[in-house]
C-alpha positions as CSV (number, residue, x, y, z in Angstrom):
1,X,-25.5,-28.6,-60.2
2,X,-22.3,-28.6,-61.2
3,X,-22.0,-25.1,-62.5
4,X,-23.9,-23.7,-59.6
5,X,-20.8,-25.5,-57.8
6,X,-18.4,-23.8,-59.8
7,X,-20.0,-20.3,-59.6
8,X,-19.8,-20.2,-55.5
9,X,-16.4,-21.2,-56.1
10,X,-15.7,-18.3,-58.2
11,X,-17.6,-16.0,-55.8
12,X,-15.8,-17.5,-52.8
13,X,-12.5,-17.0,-54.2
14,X,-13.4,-13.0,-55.4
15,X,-14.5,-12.6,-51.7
16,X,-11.3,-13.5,-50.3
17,X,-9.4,-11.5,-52.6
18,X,-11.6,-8.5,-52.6
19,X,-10.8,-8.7,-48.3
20,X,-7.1,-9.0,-48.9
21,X,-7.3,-5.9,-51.2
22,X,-8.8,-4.0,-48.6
23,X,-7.1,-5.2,-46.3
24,X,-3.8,-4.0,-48.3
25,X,-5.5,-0.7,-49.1
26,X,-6.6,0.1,-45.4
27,X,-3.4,-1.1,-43.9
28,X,-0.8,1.7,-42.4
29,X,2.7,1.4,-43.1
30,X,5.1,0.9,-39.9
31,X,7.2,3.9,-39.9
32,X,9.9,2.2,-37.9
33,X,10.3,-1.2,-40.1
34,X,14.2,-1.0,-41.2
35,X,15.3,1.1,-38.2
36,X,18.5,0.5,-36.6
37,X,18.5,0.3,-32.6
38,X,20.3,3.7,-32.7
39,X,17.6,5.0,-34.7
40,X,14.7,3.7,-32.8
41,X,16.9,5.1,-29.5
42,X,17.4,8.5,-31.0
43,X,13.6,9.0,-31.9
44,X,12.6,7.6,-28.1
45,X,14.3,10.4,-26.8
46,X,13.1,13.3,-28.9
47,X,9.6,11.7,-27.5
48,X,11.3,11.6,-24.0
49,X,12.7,14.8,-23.8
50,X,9.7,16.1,-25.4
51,X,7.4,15.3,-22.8
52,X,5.7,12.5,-25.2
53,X,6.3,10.4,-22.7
54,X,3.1,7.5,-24.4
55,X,5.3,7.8,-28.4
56,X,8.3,7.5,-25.9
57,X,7.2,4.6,-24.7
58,X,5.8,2.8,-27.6
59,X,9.2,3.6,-29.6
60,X,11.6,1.7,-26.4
61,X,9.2,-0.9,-26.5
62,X,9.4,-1.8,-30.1
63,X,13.4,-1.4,-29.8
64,X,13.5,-4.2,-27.0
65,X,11.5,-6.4,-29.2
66,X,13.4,-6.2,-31.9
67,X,16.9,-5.4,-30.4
68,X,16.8,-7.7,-27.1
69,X,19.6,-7.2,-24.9
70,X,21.7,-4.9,-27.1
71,X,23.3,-1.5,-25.2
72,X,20.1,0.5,-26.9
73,X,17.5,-2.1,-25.3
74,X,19.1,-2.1,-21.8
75,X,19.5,2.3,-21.7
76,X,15.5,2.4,-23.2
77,X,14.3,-0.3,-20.3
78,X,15.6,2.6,-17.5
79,X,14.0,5.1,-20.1
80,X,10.7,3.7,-20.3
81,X,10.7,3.2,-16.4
82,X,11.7,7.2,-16.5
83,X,8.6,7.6,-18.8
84,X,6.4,5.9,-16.6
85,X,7.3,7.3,-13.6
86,X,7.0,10.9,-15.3
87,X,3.5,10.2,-16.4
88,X,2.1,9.3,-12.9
89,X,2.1,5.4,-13.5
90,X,4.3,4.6,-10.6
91,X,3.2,0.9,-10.8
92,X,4.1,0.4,-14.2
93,X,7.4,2.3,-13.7
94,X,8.2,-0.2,-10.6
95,X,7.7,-3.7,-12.7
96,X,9.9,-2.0,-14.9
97,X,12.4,-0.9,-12.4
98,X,12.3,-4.6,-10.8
99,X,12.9,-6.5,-14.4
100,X,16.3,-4.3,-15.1
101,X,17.2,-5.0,-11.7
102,X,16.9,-9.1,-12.1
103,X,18.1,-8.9,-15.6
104,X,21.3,-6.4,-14.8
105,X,22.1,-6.1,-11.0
106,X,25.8,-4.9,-12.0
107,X,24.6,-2.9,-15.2
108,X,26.7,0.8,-14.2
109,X,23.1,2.6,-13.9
110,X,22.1,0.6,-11.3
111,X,22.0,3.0,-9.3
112,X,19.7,4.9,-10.2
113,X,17.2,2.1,-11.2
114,X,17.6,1.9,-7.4
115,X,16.9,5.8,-6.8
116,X,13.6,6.1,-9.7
117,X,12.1,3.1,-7.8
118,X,12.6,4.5,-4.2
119,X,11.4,8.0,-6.2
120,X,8.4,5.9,-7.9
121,X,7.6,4.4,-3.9
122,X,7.9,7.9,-2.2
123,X,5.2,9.4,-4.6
124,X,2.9,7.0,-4.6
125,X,2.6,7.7,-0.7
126,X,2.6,11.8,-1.7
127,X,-1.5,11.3,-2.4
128,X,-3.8,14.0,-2.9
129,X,-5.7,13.5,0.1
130,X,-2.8,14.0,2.7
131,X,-0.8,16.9,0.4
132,X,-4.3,18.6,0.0
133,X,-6.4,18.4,2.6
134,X,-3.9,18.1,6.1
135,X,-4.2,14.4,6.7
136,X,-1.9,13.0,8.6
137,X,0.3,10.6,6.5
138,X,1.8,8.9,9.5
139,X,-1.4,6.9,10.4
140,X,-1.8,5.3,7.4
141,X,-0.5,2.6,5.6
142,X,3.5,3.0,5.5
143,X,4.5,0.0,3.3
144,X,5.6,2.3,0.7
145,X,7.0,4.5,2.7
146,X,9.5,1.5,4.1
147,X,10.2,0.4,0.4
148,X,11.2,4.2,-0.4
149,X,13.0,4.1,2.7
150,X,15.1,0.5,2.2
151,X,16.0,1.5,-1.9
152,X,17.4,5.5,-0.7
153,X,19.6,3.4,2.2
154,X,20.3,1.2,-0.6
155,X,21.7,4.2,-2.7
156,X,23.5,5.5,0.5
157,X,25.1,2.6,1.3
158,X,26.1,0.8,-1.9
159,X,26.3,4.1,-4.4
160,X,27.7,7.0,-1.6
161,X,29.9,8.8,-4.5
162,X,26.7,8.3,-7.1
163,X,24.6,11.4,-8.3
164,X,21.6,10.5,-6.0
165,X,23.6,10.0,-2.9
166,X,22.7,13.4,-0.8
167,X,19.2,13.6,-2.4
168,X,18.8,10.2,-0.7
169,X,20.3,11.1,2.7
170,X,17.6,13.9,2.6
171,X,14.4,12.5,1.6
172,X,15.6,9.5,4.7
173,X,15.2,12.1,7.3
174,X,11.9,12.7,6.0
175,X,10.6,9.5,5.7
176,X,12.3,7.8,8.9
177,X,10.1,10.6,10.8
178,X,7.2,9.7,9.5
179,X,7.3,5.7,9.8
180,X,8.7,6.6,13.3
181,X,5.5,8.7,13.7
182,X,3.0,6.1,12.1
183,X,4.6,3.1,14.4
184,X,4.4,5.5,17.5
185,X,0.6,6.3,16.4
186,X,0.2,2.6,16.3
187,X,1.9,2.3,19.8
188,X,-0.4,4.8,21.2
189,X,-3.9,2.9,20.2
190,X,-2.5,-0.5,21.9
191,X,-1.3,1.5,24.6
192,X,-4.8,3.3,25.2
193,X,-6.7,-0.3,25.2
194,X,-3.8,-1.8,27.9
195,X,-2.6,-3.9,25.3
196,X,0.8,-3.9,26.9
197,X,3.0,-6.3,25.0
198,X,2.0,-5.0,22.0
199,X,2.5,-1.5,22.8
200,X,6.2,-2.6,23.6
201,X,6.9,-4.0,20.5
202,X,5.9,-1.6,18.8
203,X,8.1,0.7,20.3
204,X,10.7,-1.4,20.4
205,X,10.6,-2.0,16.7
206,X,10.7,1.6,15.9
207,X,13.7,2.9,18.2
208,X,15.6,-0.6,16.3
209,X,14.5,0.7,13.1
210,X,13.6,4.2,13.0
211,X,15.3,5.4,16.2
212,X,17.1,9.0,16.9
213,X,13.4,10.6,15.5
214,X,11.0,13.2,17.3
215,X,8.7,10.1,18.0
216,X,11.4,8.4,20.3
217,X,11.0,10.5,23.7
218,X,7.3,9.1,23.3
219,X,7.7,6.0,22.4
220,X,10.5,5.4,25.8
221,X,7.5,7.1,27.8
222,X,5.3,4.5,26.7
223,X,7.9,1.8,27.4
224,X,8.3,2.6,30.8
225,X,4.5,3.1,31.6
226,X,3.6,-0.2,30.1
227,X,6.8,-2.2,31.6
228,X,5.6,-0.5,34.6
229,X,1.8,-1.9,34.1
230,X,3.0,-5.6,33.9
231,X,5.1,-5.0,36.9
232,X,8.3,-5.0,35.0
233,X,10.1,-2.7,36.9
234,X,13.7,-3.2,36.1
235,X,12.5,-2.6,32.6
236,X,10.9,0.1,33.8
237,X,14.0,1.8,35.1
238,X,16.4,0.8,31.8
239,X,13.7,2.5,30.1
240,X,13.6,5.9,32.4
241,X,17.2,5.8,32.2
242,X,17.1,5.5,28.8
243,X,14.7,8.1,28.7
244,X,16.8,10.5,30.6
245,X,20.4,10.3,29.6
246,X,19.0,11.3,25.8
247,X,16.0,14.0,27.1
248,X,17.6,15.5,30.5
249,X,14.6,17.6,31.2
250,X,12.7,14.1,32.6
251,X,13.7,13.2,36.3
252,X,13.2,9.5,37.1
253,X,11.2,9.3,40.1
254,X,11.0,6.0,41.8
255,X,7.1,5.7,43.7
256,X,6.9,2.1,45.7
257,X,7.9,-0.1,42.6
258,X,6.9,2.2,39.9
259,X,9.5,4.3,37.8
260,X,8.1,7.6,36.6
């Protein structure tokens, strides 16, 4: 009994060391044990510029574990957000975008962490349906629209002399038309089913927010016709007025209470 004991012993012990052999021959040898930051930095952006945008990745990611917070983790935090933004994975690139924000509001590239997430928002609205096949963008959902929109005023306003300053002015026109167009669509459906108030607010929220667009000389029709239908006339009128000091071409016609 004893030596039966002894002999699984000995068997147990050649198993464990016959795994850890393999184990030692099968395992791969980390090519980037003993790099410096710099080093690990340098061969990120041969991926980066190289288009290798998952080795990219994989190479800032192993730099900010093992260099937190130094100059060469901060720059490959922006990088990897560049890398995922550059390889269609807008989500991933915001989350990355929003952690150096929190973790370095002041850092001198703020900036354009600002400008890659309003980038990484106004793509993700870009889909394939609406670029391919003619669908109107303006009556769908807008919310990331209104995010692109609120990070390029953010670049305007805080960053004017930055790099991405007049790109952001531009792509603004663009997208103030279309949430101007999606909130007058929106104003049009209540309008159709007489849901008055609502139709008002609607278009009241988008000449606040999104006025001096195409979709305003609607949207102040649609004012005055519903202040009209609730018997609001002086409304009416400070709408038609409105209406006609900015579009001359509309006359303001006054029929019993009504102002046309």
């Amino acid at each position: 009994m004893q030596r039966l004991f002894r002999l699984s012993y000995i068997l147990l012990i050649m198993t464990f060391s016959g795994c850890s052999s393999l184990g030692s021959i099968f395992e791969e040898k980390d090519p980037t044990v003993g790099l410096t930051a710099s080093q690990l930095y340098a061969q990120g952006k041969e991926f980066l510029d190289a288009a290798d945008f998952n080795n990219a990745i994989k190479l800032f990611e192993i730099l900010e574990a093992r260099y937190p917070f130094g100059k060469y983790s901060t720059q490959a935090m922006l990088d990897i957000s560049y890398a995922y933004y550059a390889s269609n994975q807008k989500d991933e690139a915001i989350i990355e975008i929003n952690r150096f924000i929190r973790l370095y509001p002041n850092h001198p590239n703020v900036s354009y962490a600002y400008y890659l997430r309003a980038l990484s928002n106004f793509d993700k609205d870009a889909n394939i349906i609406s670029r391919f096949f003619g669908h109107d963008p303006s009556r769908y959902d807008v919310t990331d629209l209104k995010n692109s929109f609120n990070d390029f005023t953010t670049v305007v306003n805080r960053f004017p002399d930055s790099k991405y300053a007049d790109d952001s002015i531009n792509r603004l026109r663009y997208i103030k038309n279309q949430i101007a167009r999606n909130e007058l669509y929106i104003a049009k459906y209540y309008d159709k089913r007489s849901a008055n108030i609502a139709a008002i607010e609607r278009v009241k929220y988008m000449l606040e927010n999104y006025g001096g667009t195409p979709s305003s000389e609607e949207g102040l029709v649609i004012l005055v016709k519903n202040y009209n239908d609730l018997k609001l006339y002086d409304l009416a009128y400070d709408s038609a007025r409105v209406l006609k000091k900015n579009f001359p071409d509309y006359r303001i016609i006054k029929k019993m209470d009504r102002y046309q």
